[in-house]
PDB file of N, CA, C and O in Angstrom:
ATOM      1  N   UNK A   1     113.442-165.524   7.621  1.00  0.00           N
ATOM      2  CA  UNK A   1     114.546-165.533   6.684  1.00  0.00           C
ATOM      3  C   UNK A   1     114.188-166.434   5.500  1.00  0.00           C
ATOM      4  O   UNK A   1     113.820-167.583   5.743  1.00  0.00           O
ATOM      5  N   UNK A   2     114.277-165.951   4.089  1.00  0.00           N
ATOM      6  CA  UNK A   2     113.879-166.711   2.932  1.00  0.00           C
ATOM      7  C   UNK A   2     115.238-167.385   2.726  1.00  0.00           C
ATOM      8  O   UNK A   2     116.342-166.977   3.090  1.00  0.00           O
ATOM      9  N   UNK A   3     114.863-168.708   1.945  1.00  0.00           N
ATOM     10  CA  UNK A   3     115.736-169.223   1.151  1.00  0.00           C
ATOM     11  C   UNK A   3     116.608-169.060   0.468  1.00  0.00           C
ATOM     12  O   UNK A   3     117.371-169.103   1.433  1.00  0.00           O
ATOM     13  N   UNK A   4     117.173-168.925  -0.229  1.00  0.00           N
ATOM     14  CA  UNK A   4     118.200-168.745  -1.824  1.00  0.00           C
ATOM     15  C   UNK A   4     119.063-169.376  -2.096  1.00  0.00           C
ATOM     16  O   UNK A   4     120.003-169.921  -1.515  1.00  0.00           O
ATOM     17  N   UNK A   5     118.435-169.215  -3.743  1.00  0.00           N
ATOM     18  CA  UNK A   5     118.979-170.658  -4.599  1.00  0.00           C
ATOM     19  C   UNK A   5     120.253-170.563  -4.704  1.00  0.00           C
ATOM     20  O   UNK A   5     120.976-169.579  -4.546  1.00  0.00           O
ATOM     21  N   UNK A   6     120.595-172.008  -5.075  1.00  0.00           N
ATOM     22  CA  UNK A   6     122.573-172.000  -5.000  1.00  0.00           C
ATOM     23  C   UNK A   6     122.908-171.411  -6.385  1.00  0.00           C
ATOM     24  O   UNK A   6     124.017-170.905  -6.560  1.00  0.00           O
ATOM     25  N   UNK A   7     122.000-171.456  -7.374  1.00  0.00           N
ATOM     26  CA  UNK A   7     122.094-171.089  -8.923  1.00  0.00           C
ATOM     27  C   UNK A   7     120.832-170.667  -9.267  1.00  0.00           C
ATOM     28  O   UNK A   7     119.783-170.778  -8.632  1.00  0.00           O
ATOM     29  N   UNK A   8     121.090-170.064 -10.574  1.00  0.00           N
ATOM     30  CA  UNK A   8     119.993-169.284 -11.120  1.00  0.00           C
ATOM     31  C   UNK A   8     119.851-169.643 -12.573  1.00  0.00           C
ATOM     32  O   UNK A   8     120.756-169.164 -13.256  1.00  0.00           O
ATOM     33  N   UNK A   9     119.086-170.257 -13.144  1.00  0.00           N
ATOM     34  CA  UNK A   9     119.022-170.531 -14.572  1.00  0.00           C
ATOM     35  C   UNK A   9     117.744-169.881 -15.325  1.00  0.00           C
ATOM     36  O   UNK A   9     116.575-170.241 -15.187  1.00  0.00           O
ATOM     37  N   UNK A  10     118.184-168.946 -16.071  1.00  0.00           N
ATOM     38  CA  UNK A  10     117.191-167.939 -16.357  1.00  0.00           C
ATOM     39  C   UNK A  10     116.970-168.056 -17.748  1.00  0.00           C
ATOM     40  O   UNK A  10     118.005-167.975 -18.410  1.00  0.00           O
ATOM     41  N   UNK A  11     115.656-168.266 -18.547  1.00  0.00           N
ATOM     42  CA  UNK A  11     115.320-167.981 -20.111  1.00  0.00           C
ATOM     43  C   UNK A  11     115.891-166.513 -20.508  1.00  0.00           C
ATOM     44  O   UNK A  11     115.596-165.542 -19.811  1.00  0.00           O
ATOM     45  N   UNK A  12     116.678-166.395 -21.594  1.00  0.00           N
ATOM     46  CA  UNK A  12     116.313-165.043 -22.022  1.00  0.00           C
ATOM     47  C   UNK A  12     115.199-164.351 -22.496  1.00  0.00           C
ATOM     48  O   UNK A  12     114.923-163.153 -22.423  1.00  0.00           O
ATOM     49  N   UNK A  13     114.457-165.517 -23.110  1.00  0.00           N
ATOM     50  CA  UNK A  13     113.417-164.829 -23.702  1.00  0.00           C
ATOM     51  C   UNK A  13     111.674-165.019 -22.323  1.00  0.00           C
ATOM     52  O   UNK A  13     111.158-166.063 -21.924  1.00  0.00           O
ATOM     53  N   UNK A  14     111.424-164.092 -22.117  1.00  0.00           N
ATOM     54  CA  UNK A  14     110.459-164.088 -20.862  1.00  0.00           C
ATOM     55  C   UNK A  14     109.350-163.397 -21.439  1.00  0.00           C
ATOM     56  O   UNK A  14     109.537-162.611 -22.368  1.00  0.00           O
ATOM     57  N   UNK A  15     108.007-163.657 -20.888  1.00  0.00           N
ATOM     58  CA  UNK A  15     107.191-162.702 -21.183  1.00  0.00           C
ATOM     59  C   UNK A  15     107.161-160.840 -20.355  1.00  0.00           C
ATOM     60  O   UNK A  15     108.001-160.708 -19.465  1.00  0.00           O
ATOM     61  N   UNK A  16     106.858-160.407 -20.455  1.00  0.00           N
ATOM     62  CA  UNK A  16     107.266-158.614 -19.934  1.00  0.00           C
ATOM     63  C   UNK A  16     108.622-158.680 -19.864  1.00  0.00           C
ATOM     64  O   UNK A  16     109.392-158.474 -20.802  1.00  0.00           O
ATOM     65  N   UNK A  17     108.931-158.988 -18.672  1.00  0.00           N
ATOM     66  CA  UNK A  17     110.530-158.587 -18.943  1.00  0.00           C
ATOM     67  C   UNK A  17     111.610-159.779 -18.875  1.00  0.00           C
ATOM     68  O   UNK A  17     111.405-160.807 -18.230  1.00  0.00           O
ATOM     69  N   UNK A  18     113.203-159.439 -19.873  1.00  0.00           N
ATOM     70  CA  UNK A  18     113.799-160.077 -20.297  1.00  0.00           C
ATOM     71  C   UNK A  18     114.310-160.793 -19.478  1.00  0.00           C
ATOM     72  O   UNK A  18     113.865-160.528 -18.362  1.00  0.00           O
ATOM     73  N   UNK A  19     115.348-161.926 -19.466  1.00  0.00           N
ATOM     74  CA  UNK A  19     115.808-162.475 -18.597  1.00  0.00           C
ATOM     75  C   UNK A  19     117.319-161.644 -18.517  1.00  0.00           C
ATOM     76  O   UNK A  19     118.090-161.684 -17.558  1.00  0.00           O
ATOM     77  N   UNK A  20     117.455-161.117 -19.403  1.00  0.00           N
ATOM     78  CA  UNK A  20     118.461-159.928 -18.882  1.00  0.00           C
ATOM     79  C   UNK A  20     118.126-158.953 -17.938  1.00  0.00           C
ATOM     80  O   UNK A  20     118.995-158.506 -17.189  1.00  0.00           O
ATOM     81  N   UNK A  21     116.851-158.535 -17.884  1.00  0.00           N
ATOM     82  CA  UNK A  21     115.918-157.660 -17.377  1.00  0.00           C
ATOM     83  C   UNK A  21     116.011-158.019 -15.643  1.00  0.00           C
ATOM     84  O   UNK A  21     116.485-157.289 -14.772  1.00  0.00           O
ATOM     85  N   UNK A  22     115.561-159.015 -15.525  1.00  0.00           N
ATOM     86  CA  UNK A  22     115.976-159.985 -14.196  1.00  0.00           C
ATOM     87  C   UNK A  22     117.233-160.424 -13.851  1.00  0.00           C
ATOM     88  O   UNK A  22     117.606-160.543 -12.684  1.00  0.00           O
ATOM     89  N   UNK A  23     118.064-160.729 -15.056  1.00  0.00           N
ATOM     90  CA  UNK A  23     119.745-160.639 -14.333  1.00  0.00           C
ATOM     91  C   UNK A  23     119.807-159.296 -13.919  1.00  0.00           C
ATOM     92  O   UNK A  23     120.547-159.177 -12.942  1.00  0.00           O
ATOM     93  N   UNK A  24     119.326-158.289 -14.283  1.00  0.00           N
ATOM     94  CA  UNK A  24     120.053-157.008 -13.407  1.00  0.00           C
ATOM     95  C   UNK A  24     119.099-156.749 -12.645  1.00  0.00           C
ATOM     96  O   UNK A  24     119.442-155.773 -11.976  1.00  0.00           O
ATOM     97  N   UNK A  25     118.039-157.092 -12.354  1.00  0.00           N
ATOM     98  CA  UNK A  25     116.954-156.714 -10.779  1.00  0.00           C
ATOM     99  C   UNK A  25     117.988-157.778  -9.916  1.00  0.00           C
ATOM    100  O   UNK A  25     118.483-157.118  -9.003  1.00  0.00           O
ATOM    101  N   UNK A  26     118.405-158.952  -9.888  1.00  0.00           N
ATOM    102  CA  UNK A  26     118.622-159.763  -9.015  1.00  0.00           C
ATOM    103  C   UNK A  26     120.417-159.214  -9.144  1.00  0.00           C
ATOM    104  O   UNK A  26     120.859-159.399  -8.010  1.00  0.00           O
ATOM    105  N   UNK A  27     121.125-158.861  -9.697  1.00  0.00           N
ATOM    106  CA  UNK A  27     122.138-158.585  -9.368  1.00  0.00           C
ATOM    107  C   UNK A  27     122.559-157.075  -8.375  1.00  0.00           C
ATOM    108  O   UNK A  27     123.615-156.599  -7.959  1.00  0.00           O
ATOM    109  N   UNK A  28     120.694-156.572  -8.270  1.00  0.00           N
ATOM    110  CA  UNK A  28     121.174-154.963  -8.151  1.00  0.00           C
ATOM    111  C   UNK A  28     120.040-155.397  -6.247  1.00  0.00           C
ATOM    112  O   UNK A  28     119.786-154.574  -5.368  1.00  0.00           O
ATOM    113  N   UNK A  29     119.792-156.364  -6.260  1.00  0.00           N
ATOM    114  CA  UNK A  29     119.401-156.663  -4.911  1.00  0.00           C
ATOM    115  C   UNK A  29     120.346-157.345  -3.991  1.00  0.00           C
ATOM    116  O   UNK A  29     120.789-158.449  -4.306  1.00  0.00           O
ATOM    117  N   UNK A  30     120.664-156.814  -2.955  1.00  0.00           N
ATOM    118  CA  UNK A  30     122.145-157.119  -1.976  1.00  0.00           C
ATOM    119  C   UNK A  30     121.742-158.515  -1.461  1.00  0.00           C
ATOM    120  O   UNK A  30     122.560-159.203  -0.850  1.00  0.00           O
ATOM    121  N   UNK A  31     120.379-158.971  -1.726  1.00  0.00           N
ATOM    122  CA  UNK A  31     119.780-160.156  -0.731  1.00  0.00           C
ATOM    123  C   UNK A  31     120.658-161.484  -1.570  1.00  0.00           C
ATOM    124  O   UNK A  31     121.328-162.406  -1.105  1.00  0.00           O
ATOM    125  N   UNK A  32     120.271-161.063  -3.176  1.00  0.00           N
ATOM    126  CA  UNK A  32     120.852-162.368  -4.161  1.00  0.00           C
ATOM    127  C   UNK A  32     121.853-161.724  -5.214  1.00  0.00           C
ATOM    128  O   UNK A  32     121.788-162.421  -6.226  1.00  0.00           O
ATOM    129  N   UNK A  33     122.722-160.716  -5.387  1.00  0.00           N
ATOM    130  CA  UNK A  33     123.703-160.535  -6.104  1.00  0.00           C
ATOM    131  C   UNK A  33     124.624-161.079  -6.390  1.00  0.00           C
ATOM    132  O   UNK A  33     125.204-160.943  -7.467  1.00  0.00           O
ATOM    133  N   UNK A  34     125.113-162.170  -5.044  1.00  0.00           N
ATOM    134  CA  UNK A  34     126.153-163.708  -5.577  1.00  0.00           C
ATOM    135  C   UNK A  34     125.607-164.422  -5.988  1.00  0.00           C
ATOM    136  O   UNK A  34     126.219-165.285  -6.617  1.00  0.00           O
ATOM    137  N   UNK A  35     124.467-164.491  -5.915  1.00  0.00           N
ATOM    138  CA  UNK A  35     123.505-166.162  -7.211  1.00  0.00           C
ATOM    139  C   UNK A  35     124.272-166.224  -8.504  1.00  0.00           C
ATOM    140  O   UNK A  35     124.043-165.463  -9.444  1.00  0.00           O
ATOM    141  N   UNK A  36     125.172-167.141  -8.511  1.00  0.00           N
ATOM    142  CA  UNK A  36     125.192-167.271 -10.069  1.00  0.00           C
ATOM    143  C   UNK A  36     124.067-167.129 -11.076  1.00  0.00           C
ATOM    144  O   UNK A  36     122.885-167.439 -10.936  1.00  0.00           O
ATOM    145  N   UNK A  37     124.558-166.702 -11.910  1.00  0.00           N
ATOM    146  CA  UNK A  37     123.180-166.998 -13.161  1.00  0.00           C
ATOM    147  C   UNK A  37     123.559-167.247 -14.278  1.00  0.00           C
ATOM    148  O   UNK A  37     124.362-166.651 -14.996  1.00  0.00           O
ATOM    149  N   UNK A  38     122.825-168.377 -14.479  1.00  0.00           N
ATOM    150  CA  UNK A  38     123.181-168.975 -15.587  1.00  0.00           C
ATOM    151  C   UNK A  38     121.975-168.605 -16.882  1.00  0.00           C
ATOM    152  O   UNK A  38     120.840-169.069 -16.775  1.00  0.00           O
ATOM    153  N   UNK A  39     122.397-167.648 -18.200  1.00  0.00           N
ATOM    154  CA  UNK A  39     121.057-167.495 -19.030  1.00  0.00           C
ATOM    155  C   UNK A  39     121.035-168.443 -20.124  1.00  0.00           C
ATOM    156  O   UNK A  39     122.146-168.778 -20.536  1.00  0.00           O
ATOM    157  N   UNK A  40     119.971-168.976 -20.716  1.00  0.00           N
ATOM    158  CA  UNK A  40     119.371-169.685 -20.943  1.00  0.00           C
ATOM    159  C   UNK A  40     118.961-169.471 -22.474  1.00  0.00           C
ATOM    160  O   UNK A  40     118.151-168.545 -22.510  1.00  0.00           O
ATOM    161  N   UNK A  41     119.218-169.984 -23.772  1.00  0.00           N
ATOM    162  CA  UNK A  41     118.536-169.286 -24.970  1.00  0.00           C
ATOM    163  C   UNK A  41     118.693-170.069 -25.887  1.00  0.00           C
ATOM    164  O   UNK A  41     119.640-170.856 -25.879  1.00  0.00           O
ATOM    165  N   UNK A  42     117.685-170.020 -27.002  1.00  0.00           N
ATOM    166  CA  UNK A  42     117.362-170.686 -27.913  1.00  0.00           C
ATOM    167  C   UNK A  42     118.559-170.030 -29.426  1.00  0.00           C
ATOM    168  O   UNK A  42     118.805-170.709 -30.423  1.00  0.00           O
ATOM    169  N   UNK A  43     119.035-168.793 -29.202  1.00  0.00           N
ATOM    170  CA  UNK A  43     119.627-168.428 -30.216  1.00  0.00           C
ATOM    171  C   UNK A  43     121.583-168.714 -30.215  1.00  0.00           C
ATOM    172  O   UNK A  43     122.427-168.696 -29.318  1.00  0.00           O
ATOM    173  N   UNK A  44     121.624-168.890 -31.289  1.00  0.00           N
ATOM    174  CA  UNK A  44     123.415-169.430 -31.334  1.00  0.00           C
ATOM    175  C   UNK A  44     124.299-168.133 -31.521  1.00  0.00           C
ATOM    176  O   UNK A  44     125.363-168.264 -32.126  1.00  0.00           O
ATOM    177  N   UNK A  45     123.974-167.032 -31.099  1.00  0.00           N
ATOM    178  CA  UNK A  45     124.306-165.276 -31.136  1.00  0.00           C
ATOM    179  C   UNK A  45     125.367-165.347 -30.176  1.00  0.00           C
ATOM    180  O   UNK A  45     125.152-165.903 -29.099  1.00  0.00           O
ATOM    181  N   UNK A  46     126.395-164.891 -30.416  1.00  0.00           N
ATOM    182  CA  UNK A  46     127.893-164.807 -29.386  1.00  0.00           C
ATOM    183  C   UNK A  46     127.169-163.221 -28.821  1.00  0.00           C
ATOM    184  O   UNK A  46     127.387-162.842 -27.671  1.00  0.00           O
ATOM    185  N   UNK A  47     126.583-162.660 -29.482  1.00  0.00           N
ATOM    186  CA  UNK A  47     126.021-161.170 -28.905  1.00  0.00           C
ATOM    187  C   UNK A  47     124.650-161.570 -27.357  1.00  0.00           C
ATOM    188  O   UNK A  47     124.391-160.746 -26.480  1.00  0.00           O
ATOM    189  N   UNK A  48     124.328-162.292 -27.403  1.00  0.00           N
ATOM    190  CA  UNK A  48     123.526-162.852 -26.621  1.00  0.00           C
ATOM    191  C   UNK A  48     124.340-163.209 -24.841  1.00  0.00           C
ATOM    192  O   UNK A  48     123.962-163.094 -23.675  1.00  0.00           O
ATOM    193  N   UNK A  49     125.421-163.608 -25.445  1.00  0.00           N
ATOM    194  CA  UNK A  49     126.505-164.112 -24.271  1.00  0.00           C
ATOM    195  C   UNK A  49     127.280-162.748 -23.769  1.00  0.00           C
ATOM    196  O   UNK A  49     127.865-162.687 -22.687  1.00  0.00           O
ATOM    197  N   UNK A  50     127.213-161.837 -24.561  1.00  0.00           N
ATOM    198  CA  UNK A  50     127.951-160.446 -23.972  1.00  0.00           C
ATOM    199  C   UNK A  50     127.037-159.680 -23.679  1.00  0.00           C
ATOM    200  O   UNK A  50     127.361-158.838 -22.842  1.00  0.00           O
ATOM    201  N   UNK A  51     125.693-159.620 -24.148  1.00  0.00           N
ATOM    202  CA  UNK A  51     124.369-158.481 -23.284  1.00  0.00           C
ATOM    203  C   UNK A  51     124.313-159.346 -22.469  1.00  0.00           C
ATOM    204  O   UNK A  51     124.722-158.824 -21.432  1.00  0.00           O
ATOM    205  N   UNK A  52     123.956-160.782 -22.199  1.00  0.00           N
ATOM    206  CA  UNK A  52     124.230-161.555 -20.567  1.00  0.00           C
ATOM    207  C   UNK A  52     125.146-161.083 -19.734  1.00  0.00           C
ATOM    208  O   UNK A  52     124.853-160.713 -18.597  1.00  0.00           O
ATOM    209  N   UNK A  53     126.201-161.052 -20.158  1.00  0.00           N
ATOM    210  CA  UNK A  53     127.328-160.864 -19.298  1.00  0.00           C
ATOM    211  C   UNK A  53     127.822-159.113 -18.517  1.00  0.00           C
ATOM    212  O   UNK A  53     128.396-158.640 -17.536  1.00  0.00           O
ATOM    213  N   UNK A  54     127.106-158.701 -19.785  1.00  0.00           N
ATOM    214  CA  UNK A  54     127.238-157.234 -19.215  1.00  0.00           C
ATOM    215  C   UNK A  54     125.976-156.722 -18.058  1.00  0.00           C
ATOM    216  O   UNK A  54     126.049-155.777 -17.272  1.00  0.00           O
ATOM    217  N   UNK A  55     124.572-157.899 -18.301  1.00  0.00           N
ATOM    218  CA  UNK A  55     123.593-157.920 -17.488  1.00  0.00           C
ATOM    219  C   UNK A  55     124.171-158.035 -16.053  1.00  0.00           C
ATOM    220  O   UNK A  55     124.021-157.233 -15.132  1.00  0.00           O
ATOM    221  N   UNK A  56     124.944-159.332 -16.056  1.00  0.00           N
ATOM    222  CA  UNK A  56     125.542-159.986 -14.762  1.00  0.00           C
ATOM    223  C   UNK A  56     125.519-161.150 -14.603  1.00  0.00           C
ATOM    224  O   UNK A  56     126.027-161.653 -13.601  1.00  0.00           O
ATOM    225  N   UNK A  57     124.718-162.127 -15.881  1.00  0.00           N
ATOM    226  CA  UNK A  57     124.859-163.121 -16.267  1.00  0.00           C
ATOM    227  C   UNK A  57     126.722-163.825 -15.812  1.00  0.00           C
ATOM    228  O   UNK A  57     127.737-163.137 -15.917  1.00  0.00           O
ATOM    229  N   UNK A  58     126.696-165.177 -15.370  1.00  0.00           N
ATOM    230  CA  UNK A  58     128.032-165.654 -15.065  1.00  0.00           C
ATOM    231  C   UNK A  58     128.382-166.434 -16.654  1.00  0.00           C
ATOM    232  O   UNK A  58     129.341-166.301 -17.414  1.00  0.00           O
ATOM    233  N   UNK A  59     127.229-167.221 -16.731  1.00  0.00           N
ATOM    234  CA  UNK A  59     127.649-168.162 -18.193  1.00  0.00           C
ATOM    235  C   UNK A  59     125.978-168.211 -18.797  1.00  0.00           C
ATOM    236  O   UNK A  59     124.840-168.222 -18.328  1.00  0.00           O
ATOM    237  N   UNK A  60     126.640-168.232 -20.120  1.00  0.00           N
ATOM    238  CA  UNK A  60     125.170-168.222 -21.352  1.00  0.00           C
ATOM    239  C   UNK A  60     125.206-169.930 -21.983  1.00  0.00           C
ATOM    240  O   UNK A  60     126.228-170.438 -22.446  1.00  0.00           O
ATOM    241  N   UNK A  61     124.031-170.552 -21.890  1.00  0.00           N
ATOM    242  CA  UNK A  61     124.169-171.765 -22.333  1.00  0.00           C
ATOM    243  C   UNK A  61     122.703-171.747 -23.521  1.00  0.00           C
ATOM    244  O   UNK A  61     121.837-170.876 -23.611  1.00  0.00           O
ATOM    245  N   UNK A  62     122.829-172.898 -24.237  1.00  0.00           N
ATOM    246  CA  UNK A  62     122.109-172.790 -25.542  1.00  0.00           C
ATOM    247  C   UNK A  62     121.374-173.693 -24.589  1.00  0.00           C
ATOM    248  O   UNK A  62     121.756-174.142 -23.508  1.00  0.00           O
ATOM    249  N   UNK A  63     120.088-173.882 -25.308  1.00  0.00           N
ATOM    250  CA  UNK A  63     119.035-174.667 -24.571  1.00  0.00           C
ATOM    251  C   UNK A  63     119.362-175.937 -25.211  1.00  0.00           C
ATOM    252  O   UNK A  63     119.006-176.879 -24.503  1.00  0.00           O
ATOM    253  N   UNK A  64     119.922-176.293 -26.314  1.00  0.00           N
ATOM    254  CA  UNK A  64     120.133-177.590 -27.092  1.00  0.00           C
ATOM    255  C   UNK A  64     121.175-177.989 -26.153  1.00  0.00           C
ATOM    256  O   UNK A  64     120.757-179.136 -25.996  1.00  0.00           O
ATOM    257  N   UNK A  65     122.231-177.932 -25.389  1.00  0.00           N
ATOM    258  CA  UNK A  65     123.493-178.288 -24.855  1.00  0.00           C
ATOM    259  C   UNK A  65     122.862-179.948 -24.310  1.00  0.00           C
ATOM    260  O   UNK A  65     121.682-180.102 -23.996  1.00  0.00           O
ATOM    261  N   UNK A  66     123.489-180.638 -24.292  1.00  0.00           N
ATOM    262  CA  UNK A  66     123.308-181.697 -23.475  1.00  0.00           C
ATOM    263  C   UNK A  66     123.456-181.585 -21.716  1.00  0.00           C
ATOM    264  O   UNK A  66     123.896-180.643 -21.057  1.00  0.00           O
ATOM    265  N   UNK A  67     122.999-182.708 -21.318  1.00  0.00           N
ATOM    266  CA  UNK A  67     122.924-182.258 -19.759  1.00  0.00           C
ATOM    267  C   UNK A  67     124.275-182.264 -19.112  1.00  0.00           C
ATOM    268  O   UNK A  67     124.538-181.652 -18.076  1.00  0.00           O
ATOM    269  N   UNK A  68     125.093-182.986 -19.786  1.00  0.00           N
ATOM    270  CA  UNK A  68     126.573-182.743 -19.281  1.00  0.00           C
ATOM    271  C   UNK A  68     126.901-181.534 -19.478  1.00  0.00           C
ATOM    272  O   UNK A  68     127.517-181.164 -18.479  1.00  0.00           O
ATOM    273  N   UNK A  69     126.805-180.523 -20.401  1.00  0.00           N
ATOM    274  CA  UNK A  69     127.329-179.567 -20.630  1.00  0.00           C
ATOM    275  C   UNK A  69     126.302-178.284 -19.564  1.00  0.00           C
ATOM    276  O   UNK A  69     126.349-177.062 -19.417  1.00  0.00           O
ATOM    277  N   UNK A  70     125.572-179.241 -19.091  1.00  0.00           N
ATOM    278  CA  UNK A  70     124.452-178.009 -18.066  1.00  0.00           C
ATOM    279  C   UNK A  70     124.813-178.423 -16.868  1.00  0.00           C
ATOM    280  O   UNK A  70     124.553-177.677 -15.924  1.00  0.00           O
ATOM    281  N   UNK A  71     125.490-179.695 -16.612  1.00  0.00           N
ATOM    282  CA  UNK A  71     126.236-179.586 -15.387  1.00  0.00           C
ATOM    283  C   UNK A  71     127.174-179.631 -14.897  1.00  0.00           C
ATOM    284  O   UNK A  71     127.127-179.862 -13.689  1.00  0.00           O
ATOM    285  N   UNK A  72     128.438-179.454 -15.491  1.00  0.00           N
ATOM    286  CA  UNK A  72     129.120-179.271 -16.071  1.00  0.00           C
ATOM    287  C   UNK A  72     129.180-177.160 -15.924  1.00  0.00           C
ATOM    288  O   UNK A  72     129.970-176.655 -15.126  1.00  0.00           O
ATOM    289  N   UNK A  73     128.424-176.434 -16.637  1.00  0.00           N
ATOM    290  CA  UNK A  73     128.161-175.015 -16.359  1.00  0.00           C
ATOM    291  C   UNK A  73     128.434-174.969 -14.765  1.00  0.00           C
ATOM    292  O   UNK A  73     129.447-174.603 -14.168  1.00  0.00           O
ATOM    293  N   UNK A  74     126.906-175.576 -14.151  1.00  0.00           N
ATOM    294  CA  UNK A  74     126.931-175.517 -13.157  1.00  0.00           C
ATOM    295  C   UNK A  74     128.196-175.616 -12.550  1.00  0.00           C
ATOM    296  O   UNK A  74     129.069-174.761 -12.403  1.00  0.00           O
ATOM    297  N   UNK A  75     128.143-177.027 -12.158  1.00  0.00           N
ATOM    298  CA  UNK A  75     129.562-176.965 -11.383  1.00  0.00           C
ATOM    299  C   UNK A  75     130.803-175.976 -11.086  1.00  0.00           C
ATOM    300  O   UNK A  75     131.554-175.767 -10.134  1.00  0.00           O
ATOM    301  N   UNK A  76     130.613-175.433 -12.509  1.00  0.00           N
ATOM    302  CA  UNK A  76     132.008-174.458 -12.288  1.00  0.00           C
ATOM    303  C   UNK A  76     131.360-172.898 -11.379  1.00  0.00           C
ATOM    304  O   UNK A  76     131.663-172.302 -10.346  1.00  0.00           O
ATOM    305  N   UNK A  77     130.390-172.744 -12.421  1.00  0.00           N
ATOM    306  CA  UNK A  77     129.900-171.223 -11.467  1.00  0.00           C
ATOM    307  C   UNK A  77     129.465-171.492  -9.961  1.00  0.00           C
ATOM    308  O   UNK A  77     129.175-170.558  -9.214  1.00  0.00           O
ATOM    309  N   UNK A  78     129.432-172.908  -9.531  1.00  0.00           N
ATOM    310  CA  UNK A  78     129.259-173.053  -7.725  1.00  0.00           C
ATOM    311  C   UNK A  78     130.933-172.716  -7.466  1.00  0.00           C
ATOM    312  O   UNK A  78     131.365-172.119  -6.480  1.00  0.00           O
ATOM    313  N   UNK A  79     131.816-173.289  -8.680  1.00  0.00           N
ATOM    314  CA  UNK A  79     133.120-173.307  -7.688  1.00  0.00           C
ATOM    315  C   UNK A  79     133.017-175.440  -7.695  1.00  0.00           C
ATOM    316  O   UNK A  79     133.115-175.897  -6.556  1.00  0.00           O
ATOM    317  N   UNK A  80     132.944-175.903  -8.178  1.00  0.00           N
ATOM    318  CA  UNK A  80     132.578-177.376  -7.798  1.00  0.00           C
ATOM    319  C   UNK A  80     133.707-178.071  -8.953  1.00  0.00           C
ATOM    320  O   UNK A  80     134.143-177.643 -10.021  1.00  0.00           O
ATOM    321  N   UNK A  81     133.921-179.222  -8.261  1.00  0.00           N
ATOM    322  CA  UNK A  81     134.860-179.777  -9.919  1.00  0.00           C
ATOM    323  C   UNK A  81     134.067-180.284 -10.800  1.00  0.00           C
ATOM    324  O   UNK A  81     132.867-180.559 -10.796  1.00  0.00           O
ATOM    325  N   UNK A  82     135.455-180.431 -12.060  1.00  0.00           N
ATOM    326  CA  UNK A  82     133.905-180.392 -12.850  1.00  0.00           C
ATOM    327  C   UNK A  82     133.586-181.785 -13.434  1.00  0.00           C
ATOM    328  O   UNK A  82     132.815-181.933 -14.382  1.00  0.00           O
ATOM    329  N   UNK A  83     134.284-182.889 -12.755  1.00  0.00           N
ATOM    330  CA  UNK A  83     133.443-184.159 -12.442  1.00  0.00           C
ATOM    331  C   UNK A  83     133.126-184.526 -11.498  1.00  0.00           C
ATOM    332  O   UNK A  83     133.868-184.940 -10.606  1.00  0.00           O
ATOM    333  N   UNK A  84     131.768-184.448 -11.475  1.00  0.00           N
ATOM    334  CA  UNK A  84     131.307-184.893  -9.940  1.00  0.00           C
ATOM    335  C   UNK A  84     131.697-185.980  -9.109  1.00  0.00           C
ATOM    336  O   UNK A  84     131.983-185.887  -7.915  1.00  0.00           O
ATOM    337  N   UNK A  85     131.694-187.130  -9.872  1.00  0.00           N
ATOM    338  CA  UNK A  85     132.618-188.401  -9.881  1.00  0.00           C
ATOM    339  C   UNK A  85     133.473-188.462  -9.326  1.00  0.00           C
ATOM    340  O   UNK A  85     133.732-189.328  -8.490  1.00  0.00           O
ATOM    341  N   UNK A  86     134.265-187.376  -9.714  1.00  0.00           N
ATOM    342  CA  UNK A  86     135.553-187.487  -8.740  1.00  0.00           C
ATOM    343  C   UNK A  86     135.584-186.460  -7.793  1.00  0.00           C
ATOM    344  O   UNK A  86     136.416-185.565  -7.645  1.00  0.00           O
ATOM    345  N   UNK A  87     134.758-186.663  -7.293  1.00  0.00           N
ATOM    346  CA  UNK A  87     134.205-185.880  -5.119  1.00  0.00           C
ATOM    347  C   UNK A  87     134.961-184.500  -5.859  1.00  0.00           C
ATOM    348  O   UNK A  87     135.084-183.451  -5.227  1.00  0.00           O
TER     349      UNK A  87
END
């Protein structure tokens, strides 16, 4: 029995194929289709966050975000509050 991750943080931009490309291989495999996924991108495109989302992407984050705001993401797509701090 393999592993699997609690989250998924994926580049959009990949070499061969996209990280949209891989949100829908991993959403269309029954093994990891609840992995959140979180995509990942260098561009400030609101169009970027809706081809994610229509991929199967959960949330689109800019690669500039600070780390609060990346865990913070996280947290919510586990289901987690969203200060850790406070259990």
């Amino acid at each position: 029995q393999q592993a699997c991750p609690d989250v998924i943080l994926l580049d959009v931009m990949l070499r061969g194929l996209s990280g949209y490309d891989i949100c829908r291989i991993v959403r269309a495999d029954p093994m990891l289709r609840d992995i959140p996924i979180i995509l990942v991108t260098v561009w400030d495109d609101p169009s970027v966050a809706t081809i994610g989302r229509e991929a199967g992407a959960d949330r689109t984050l800019q690669k500039t975000a600070d780390a609060q705001r990346i865990v913070t993401a996280i947290a919510e797509v586990l289901g987690l509050p969203r200060d850790p701090a406070a259990g």
